[in-house]
C-alpha positions as CSV (number, residue, x, y, z in Angstrom):
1,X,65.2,32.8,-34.3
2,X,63.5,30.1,-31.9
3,X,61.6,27.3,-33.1
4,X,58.1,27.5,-31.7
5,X,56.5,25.9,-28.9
6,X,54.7,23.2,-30.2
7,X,50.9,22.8,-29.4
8,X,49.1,20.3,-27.4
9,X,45.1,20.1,-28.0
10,X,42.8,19.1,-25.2
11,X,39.7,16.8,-25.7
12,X,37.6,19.9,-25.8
13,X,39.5,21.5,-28.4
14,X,41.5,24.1,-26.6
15,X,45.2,24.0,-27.7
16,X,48.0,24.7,-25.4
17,X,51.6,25.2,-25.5
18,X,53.7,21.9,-24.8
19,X,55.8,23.7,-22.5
20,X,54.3,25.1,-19.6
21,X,55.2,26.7,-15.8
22,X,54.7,24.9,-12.4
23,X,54.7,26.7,-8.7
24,X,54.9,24.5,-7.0
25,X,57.3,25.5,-4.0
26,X,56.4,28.9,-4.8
27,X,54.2,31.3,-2.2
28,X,56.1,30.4,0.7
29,X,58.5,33.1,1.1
30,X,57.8,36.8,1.0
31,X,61.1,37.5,0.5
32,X,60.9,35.0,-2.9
33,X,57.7,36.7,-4.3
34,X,59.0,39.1,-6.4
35,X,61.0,36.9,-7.9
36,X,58.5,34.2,-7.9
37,X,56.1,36.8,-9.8
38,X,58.7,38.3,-12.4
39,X,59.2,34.5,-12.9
40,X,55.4,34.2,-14.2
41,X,55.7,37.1,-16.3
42,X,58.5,35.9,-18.2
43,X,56.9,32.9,-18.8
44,X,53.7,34.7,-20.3
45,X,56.0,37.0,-22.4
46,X,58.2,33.4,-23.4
47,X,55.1,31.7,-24.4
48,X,55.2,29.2,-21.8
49,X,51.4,30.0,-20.5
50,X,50.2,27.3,-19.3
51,X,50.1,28.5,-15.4
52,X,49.6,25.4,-13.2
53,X,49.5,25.3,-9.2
54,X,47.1,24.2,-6.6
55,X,45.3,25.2,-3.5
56,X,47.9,22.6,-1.8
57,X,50.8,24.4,-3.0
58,X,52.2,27.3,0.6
59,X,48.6,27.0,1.6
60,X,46.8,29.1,-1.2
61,X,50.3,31.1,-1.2
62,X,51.3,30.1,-4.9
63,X,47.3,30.7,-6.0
64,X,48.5,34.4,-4.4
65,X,51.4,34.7,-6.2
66,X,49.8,33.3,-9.4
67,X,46.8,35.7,-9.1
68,X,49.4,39.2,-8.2
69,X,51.6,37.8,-11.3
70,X,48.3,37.9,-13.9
71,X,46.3,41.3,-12.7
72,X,46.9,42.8,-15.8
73,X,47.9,39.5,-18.1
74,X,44.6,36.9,-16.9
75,X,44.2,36.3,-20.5
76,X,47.2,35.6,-21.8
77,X,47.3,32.6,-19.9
78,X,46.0,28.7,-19.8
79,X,45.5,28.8,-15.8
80,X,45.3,25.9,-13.8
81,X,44.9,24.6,-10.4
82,X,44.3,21.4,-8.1
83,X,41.5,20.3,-5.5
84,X,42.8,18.7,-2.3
85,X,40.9,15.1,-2.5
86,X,39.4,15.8,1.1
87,X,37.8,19.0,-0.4
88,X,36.3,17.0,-3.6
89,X,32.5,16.4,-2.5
90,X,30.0,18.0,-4.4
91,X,29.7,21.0,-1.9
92,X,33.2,21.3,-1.1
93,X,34.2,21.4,-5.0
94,X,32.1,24.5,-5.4
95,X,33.2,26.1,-2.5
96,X,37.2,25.3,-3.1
97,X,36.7,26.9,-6.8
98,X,35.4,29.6,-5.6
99,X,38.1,29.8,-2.7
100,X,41.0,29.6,-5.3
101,X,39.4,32.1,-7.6
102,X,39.4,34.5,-5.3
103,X,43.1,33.9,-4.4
104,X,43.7,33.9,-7.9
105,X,41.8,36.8,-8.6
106,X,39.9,35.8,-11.6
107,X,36.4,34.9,-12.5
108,X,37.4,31.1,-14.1
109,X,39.5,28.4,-14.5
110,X,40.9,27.1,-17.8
111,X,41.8,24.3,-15.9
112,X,40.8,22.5,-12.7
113,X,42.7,19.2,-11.6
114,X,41.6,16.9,-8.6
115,X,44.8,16.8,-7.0
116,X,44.9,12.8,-6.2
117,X,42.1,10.4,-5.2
118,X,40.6,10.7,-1.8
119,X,37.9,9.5,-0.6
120,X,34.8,11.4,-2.0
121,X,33.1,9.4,-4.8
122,X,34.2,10.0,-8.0
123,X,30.6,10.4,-9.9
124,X,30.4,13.4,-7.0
125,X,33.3,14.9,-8.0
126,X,32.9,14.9,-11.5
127,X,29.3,16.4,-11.1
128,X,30.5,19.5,-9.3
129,X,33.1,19.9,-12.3
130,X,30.5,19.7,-14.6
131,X,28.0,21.8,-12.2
132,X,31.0,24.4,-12.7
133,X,32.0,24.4,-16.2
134,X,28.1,25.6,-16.9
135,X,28.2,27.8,-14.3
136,X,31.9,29.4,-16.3
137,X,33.2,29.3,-13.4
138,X,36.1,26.8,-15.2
139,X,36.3,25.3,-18.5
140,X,37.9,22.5,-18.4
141,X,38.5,19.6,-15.7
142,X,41.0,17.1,-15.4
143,X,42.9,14.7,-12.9
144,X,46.7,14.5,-11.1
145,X,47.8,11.0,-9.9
146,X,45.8,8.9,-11.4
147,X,46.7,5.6,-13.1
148,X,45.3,3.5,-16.0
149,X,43.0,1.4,-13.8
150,X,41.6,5.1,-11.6
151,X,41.4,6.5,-15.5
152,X,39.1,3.6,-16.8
153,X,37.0,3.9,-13.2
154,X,36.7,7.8,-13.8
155,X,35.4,7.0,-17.4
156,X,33.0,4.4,-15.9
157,X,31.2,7.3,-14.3
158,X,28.9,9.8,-15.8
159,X,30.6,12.3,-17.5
160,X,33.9,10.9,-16.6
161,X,35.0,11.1,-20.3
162,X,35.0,15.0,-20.2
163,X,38.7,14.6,-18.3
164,X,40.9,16.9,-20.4
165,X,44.2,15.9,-18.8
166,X,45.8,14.1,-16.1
167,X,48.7,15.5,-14.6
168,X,51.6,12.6,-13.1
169,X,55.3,12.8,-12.4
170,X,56.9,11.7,-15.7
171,X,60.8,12.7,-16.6
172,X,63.5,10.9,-17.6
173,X,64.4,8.7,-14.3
174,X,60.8,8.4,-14.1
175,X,59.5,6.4,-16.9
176,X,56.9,4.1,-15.4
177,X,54.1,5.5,-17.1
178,X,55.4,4.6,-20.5
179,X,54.5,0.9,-20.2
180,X,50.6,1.5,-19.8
181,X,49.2,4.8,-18.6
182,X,50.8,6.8,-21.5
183,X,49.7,5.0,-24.5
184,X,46.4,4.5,-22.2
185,X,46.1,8.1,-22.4
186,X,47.1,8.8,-26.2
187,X,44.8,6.4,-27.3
188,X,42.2,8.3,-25.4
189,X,43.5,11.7,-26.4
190,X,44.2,12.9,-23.0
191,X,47.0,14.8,-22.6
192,X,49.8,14.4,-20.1
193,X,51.2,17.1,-18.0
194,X,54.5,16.6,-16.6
195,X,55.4,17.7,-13.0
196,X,59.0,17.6,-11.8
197,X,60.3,17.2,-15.7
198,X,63.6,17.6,-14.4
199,X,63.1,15.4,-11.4
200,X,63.9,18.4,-8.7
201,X,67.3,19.1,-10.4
202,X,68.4,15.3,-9.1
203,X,69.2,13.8,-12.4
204,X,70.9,16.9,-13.8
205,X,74.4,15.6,-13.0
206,X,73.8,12.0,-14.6
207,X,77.3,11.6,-16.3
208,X,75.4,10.4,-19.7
209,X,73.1,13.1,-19.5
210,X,76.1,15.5,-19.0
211,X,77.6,13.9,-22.2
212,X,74.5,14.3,-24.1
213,X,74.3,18.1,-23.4
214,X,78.0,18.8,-24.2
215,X,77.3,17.5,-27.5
216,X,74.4,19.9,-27.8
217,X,75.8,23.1,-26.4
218,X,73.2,22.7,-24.7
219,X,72.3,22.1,-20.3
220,X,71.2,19.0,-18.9
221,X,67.8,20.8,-17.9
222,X,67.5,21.4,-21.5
223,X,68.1,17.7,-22.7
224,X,65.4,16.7,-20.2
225,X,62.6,18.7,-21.0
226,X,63.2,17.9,-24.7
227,X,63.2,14.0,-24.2
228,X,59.5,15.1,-23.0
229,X,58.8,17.6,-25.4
230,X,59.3,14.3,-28.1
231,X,56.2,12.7,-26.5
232,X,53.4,12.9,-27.8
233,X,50.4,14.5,-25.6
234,X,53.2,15.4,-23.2
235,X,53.3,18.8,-21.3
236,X,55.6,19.6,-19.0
237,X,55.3,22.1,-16.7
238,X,59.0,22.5,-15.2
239,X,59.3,25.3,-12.1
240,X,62.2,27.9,-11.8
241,X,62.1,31.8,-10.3
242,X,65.3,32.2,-11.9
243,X,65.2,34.0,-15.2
244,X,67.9,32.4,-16.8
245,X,66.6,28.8,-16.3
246,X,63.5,30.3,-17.4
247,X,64.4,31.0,-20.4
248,X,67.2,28.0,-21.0
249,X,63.8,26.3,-20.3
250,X,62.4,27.8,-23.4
251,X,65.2,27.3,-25.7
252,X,64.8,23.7,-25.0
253,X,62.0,23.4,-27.7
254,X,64.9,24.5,-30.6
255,X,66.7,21.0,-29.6
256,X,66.8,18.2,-31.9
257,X,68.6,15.2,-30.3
258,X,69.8,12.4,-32.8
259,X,68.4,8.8,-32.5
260,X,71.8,7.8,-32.0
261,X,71.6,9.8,-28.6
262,X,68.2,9.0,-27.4
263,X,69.4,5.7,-27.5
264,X,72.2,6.5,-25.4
265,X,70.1,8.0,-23.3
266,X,67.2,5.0,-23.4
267,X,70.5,2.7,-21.9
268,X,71.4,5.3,-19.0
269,X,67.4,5.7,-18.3
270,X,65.8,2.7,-19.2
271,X,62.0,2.6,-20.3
272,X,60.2,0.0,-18.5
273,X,59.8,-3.2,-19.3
274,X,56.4,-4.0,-17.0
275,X,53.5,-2.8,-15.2
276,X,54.9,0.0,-12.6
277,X,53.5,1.5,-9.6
278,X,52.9,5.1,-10.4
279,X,55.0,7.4,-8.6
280,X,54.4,10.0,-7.1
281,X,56.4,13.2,-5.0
């Protein structure tokens, strides 16, 4: 038996697995989409629904494959996508919605990010989000990219308080966020979503975190994922078309690393000690 996957809630009161499934990288291959959609499914079936990927991500290809992979499954999953910032007026909110709907092939959004800041106001965005969630045409907004000083500007704005996540890179050679914009957004009760939890497979032969996993049975993939799955408000949405990792991925949750070895870890990957730029791939 598996443990289950624990639950994040969002500010509106929706809650969410704390182990979700990114695209990105998907959508650009037709030789990869089947895969790429069986990949989906699995995750549905696993219990890994939240769905995240972007209009950015192969050019609306990804929203494609999302949208194929949920015809007959839109309600089994927490579905999300991202606004390019030179889309995010007030008009050209509306109308990239309504664009990545009908890639996606549904009538809303559980979930829709502004990809990074651009240069459209932020009251502007935020309106159109708003303008959208009565409309049901999503029910939740949030942000990706944006760090404590951009969170503390979007809640300066009308209705900038409504964010229901913000979505950064965050894994374990990636810890910047841990000195401010993580307890920034805990104390706020905003979740985290994790892209790249594994850091795009680069960390994954890290002798310590090799040693780690040998002492777990387990992979370094796995370890990774559950340092963030210890966070609290954290959800990672790691990316994979194959089925294995998929569900290695999933098993990750039944981990339960000693303090002794977080600390080892903590010395191989150390947590910041000051204000970081946040980074971003």
């Amino acid at each position: 038996m598996h443990d289950a996957i624990p639950t994040v809630t969002l500010p509106g009161g929706a809650e969410v697995p704390s182990l979700g499934f990114g695209t990105w990288m998907m959508g650009e291959n037709r030789s990869t989409a089947k895969a790429e959609v069986d990949a989906i499914r699995l995750a549905l079936d696993l219990g890994m629904t939240v769905i995240d990927t972007a209009e950015m991500y192969g050019d609306g290809g990804a929203e494609r494959i999302v949208g194929e992979a949920l015809k007959d499954r839109r309600e089994d999953a927490f579905l999300v996508t991202k606004i390019l910032p030179w889309n995010a007026s007030y008009d050209g909110t509306i109308k990239a919605c309504h664009t990545s709907l009908d890639r996606l092939g549904t009538d809303h959004l559980d979930l829709y990010l502004l990809h990074w800041r651009g240069e459209h106001p932020l009251d502007e965005t935020v309106a159109a989000m708003e303008e959208l969630k009565t409309a049901g045409r999503i029910r939740a907004w949030g942000v990706s990219n944006f760090d404590v000083e951009d969170m503390e500007e979007l809640f300066s704005v009308a209705d900038g308080k409504n964010c229901a996540v913000n979505q950064v890179l965050y894994n374990l050679s990636r810890r910047g966020i841990e000195f401010d914009l993580l307890p920034w957004c805990q104390e706020h009760q905003i979740p985290v979503m994790a892209y790249s939890p594994i850091e795009q497979g680069r960390i994954l032969h890290h002798p310590e975190l090799v040693h780690v996993a040998k002492a777990y049975q387990a992979t370094p993939a796995q370890v990774a994922l559950a340092f963030l799955l210890e966070r609290e408000g954290v959800i990672p949405i790691p990316k994979t078309s194959n089925l294995r990792r998929l569900q290695e991925n999933r098993d990750a949750v039944d981990l339960d690393i000693s303090d002794e070895d977080w600390s080892r870890l903590d010395a191989a990957f150390p947590p910041p000690a000051r204000k970081m730029p946040l980074e971003m791939l």
